[in-house]
N, C-alpha and C positions, 0 to 999 in steps of 0.2 A: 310233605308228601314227595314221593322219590318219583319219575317218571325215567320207563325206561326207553333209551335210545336204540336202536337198530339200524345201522346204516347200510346200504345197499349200492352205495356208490361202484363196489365190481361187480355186480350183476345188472342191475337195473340203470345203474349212469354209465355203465358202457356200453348201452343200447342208445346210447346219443351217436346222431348221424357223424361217420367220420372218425369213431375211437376204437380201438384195437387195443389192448393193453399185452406183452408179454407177462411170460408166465414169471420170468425176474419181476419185474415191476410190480405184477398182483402180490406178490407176496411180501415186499416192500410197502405195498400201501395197509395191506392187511396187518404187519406188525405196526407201523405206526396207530391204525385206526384204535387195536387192541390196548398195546403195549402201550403206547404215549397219549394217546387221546383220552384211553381209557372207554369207549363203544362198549354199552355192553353186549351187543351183537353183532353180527356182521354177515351179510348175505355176501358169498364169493361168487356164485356161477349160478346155473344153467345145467341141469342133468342131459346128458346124452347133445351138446352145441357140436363137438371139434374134442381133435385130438390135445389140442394148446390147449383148452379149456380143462381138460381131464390130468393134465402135467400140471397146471396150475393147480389145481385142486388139491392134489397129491403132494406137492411141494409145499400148502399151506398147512396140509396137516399135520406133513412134517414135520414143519415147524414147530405148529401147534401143540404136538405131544413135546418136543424137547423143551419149548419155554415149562411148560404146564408140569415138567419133572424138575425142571431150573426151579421155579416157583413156587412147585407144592398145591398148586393149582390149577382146576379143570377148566381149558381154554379150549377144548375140542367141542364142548355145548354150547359156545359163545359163534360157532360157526356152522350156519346155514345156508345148504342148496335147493334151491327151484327146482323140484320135482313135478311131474305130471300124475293124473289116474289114469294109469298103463298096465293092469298087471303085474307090476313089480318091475320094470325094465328101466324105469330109472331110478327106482330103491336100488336093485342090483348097480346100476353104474356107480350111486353116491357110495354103496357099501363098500366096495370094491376103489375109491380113490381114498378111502377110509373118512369118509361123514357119518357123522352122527347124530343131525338134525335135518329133516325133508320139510321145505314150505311146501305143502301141497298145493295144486296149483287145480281149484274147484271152479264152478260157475256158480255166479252172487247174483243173476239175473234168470228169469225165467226167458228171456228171447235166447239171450247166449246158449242157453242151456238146450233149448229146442232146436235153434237154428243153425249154431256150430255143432253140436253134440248129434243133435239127431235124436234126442234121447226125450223120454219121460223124465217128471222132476227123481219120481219113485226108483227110476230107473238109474240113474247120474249119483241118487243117496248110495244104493246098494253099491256100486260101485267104488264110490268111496270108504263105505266102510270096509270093502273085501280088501284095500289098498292100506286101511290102517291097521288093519290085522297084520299084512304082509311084513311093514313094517315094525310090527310090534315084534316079529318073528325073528327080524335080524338085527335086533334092539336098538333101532332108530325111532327116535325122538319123534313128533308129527305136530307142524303149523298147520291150520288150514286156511289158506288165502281163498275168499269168498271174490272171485276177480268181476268187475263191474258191479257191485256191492252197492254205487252209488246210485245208478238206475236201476238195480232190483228197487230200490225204496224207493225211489219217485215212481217207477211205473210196475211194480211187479211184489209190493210189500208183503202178501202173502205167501209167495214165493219165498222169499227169505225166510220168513219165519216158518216155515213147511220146512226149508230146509235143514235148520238149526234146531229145529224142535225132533229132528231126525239124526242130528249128530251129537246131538252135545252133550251125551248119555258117553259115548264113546272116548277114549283115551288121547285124548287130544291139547297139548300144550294154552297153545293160543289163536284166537277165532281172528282173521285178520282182514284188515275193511277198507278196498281201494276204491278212490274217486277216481277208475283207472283211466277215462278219458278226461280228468280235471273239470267235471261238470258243476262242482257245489259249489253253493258262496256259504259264509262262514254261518250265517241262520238258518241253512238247511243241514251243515254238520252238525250242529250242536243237537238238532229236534231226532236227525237219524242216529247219530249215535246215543243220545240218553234212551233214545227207544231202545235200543241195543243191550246196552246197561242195564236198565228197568228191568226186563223181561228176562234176564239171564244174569242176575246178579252174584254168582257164583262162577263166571266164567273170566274168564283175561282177555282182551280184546286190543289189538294195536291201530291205530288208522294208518293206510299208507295214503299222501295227497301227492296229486299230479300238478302242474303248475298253467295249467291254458291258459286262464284266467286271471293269471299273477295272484293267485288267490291262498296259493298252498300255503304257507306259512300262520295267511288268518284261518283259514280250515283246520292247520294243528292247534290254535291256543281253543278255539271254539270246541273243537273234539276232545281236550285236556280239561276244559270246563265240565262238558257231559260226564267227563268220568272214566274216557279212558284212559289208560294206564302206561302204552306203549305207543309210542309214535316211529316213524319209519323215515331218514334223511339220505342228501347224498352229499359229497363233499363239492361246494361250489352250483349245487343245482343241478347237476346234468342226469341228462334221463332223456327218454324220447319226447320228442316235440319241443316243447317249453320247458320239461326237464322237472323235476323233484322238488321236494322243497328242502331248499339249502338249512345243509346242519349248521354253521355258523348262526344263521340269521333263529331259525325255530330253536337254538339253545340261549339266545339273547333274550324272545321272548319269554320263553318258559322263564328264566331266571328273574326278568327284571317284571313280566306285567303279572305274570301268576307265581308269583314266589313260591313256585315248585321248584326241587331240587331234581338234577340230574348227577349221571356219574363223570359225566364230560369236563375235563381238562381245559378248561375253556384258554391258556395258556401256549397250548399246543394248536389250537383251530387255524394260526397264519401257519403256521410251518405245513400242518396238513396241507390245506388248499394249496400252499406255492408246490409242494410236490404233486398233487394232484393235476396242476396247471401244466408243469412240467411235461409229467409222463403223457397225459389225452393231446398236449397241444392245443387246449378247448384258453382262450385267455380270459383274464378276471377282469369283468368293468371295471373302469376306475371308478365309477360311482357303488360297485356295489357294495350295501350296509356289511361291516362288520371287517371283512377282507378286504376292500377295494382299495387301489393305491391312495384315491384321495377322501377315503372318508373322515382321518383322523387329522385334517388339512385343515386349517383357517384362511382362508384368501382376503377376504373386508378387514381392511387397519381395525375397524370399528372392535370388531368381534374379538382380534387381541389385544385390544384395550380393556374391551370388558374382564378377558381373562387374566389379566391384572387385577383387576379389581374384583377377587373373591369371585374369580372365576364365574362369570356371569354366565358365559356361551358353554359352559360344561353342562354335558347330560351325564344320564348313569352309564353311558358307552363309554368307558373309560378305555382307554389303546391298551393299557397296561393289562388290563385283563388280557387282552387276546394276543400277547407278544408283541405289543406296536407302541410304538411311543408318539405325541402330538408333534403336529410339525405346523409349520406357519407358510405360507406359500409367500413368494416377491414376486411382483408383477404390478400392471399398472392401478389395481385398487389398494395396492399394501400402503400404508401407512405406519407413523413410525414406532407404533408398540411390534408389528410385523418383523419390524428390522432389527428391532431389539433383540424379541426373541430369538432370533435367529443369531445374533453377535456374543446373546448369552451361554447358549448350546456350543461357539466358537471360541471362548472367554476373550473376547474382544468387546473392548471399550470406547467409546467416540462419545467428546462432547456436542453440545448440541448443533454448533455450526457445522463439523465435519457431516452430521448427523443430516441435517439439511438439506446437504449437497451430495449425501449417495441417497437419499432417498430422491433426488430426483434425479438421479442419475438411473434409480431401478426402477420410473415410472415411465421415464423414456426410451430405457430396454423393454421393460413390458410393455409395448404397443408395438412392439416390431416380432417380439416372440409368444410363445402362449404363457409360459412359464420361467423367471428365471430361478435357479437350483441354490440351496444353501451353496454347493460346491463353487459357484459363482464367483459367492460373496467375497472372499478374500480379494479377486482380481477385480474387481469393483472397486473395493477400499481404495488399493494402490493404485488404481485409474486415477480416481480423481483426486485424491490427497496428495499423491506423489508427483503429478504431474501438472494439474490444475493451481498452481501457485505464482503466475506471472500474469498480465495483464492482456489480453490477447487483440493483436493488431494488425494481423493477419485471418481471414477465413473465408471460406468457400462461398459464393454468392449461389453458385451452381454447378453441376458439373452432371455428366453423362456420359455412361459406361456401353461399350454395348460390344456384342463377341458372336462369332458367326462360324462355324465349320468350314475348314478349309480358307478362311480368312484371316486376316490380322488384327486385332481388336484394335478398338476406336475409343478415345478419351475427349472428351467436348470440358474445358473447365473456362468458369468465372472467378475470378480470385480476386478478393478486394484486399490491397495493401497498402495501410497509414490511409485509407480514406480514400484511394483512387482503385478503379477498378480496371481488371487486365482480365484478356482471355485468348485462350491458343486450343488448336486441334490438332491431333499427332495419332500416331499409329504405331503397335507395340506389340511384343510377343506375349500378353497377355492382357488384360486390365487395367492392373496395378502400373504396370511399364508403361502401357501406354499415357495413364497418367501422368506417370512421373515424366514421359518425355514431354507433354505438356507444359510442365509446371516449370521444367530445364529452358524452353523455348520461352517460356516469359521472365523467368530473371537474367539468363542469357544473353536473351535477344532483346526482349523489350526492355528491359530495365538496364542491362550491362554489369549487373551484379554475380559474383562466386556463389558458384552453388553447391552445398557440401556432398561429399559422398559418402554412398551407401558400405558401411563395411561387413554388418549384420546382418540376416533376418530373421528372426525364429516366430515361428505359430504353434501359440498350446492352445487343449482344451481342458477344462477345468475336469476333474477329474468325473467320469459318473456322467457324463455329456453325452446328448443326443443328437441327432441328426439339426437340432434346431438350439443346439448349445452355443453358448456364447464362446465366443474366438479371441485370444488375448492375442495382438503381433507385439513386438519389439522388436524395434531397428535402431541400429548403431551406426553413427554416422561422424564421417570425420570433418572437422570443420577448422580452417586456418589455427591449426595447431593443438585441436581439442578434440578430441574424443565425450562421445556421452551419449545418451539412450532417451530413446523415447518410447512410448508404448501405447495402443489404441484398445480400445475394447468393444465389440462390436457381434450382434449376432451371424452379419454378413462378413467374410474376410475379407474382401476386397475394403469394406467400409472402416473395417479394423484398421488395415493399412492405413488410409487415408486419414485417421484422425491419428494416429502416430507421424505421420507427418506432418500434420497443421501443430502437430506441439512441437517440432522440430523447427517447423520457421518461423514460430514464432520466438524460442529459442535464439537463432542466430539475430533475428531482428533487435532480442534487445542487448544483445553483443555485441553488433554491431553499435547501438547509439551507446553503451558503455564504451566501445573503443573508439 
């Protein structure tokens, strides 16, 4: 069974607080919704909003006819505007930016209909029909959106059917059925709309859900159960309030729990949403199903182990569907099927002792950060493979940083050397210096020992690095006749430094008992 899509995301999810889309931009998202998603409809506007809205319209249908002569196909009926029952005043607007389908915009409640309208039910029919005449006149197409649809049936059911039983004689595409304040849970969609069904078994019916309730997604498969035919998304959810119910997620279910078919490109749904992200400014959870940055993530070792083994943690959410590939997160729960995957995606190899020693090398970066990044991983390797190979006889007991505006920063260190411990306080034109002048004051002074110099410094971040990415230093340092490098890895850089230091003297220390 084929279920058709309509998405609304430029009319109705730019009714979300805070979005504005240009008339460039609508018409970018409307070729992709069409042309790459493959939607088989699409609501662009709003009859009679703004001038921008009426240039956008016009530039889509622009479009619209030039793909649809590139093609050989009628793309100008795949595109719908929100009309009023005005007498023709927004049939004329749609006509005139050249539309060729009006969602008529009716009342599905007898309060609405009395108490915004002003009107008798009798009165609001008549009206309607004079409007699809008008229409029929300038051979545009006609939706009719029954709006509050969801509380005509809980509190007004004769009303509805009064007024369907008054239209549905008349030239009318599709009868369309909003839960326009997100009121239903998914067992009153299924009982109102087979009623719907039932009673009008000859007619098309699409449900549009609102999301209050977090509900809209189960109200489409419950409504696709009853029997209708067309459901109504947006791209990423947005809509006013709580916002629509997202076409990624309602074409997931439709696909995977009611083995209905759609026309949807399921392929294309990340590329959609990240331009959609884009243009509104509105950002994507990282939790949300299907688009979210982390839903196709593993973080529990456990979990890539399982998917080792005959892929135990795999659902039917495959990434590949929707243009995403599985990724394995590092952090302090990864374990080492985590780290694998991740070395295999890099074609890097480690035996198991190497193996041992960056995974707890990336248990102990993950407690200090939220996330470490594959882009990491390499500067991890060479942390401790490359550098961690001598005996360490040297290290920090303690130490304390601290930096104040308009002041000199302050280094407090305990340093235990060969088993005795030293400690100096000093003052420096930043952290690190002040450190280091420290550290100068105890082999210096206290011990009477050469201290090598600094001839280097350089600070990267791994490529794809956030504000909380890990910091690689390297310093080069001369030492009685030797040149050579050390390197720290560290999400703090002050702390980076510091442990390329502590590999640095522990370096000369054992150069020193060599020479």
């Amino acid at each position: 069974m084929m279920i058709e899509i309509m998405d609304t995301t430029l009319r109705d999810g730019e009714q979300t607080s805070g979005v504005s889309l240009s008339p460039r931009e609508k018409v970018s998202i409307a070729q992709m919704l069409l042309d790459e998603l493959k939607a088989d409809r699409i609501e662009v506007a709003s009859a009679r909003v703004s001038e921008g809205e009426y240039d956008a319209v016009r530039r889509i249908m622009a479009w619209a006819v030039r793909r649809g002569e590139e093609t050989g196909t009628d793309i100008l009926s795949r595109i719908e505007i929100l009309g009023f029952v005005d007498g023709g005043v927004s049939l004329d607007w749609i006509a005139t930016a050249g539309g060729r389908v009006v969602n008529m915009l009716t009342k599905g409640s007898l309060k609405h209909c009395r108490e915004q309208l002003g009107k008798t039910p009798e009165q609001h029919a008549a009206d309607i029909r004079r409007d699809i005449a008008l229409a029929a006149d300038k051979g545009i197409k006609v939706n009719l959106y029954l709006e509050d649809w969801s509380n005509g049936m809980r509190n007004s059911p004769e009303y509805v059917f009064g007024m369907m039983d008054a239209l549905c004689g008349e030239p009318v595409e599709r009868f369309m059925l909003p839960d326009t304040l997100g009121i239903l849970d998914p067992y009153e969609t299924e009982r109102y709309c087979r009623a719907m069904v039932e009673r009008y078994p000859g007619l098309r019916f699409d449900f549009h859900p609102h999301n209050d309730y977090d509900l809209a997604v189960a109200n489409v498969l419950a409504a696709v159960k009853a029997g209708i035919k067309g459901v109504h998304t947006t791209v990423n959810g947005l809509g006013e309030r709580a916002g629509n119910a997202p076409l990624s997620s309602v074409v997931a279910v439709l696909h995977d729990h009611l083995k209905v078919r759609t026309a949807i490109r399921e392929s294309k749904i990340n590329s959609v949403s990240r331009m959609v992200e884009t243009y509104t400014g509105v950002h994507i959870p990282a939790n949300k199903p299907v688009v979210g940055e982390n839903v196709f993530t593993q973080c529990a070792g456990i979990h890539a182990d399982g998917d080792n083994k005959n892929n135990l943690y795999f659902n039917d959410l495959m990434p590949e569907r929707f243009g995403r590939v599985r990724e394995y997160a590092l952090g302090k729960t990864s374990g080492k099927a985590n780290i694998r995957k991740n070395l295999e995606a890099l074609g890097i190899a480690l035996d198991e002792e190497s193996m041992r020693k960056v995974t707890a090398r990336i248990i102990e970066l993950g407690d200090k950060k939220e996330q470490v990044t594959a882009e990491d991983l390499p500067y991890i390797i060479a942390d401790v493979l490359r550098q961690d190979q001598q005996e360490n006889t040297v290290f920090v007991e303690n130490y304390s940083l601290a930096i104040s505006q308009g002041l000199k920063a302050m280094a407090t260190l305990k340093i235990n050397i060969d088993g005795e411990s030293f400690e100096a306080t000093s003052s420096g034109d930043g952290q690190y210096d002040a450190f280091m002048r420290s550290l100068r004051n105890i082999y210096k002074k206290q011990l009477g020992r050469e201290f090598p110099m600094l001839s280097n410094y350089t600070v990267s971040i791994p490529p794809g690095g956030r504000t909380d990415a890990l910091v690689q230093t390297i310093i080069t340092w001369d030492y009685k006749g030797q040149t050579f490098k050390t390197r720290g890895l560290d999400a703090d850089q002050s702390e980076a430094a510091i442990k390329a230091t502590l590999k640095m003297l522990n370096k000369i220390d054992a150069l020193d008992r060599q020479g």
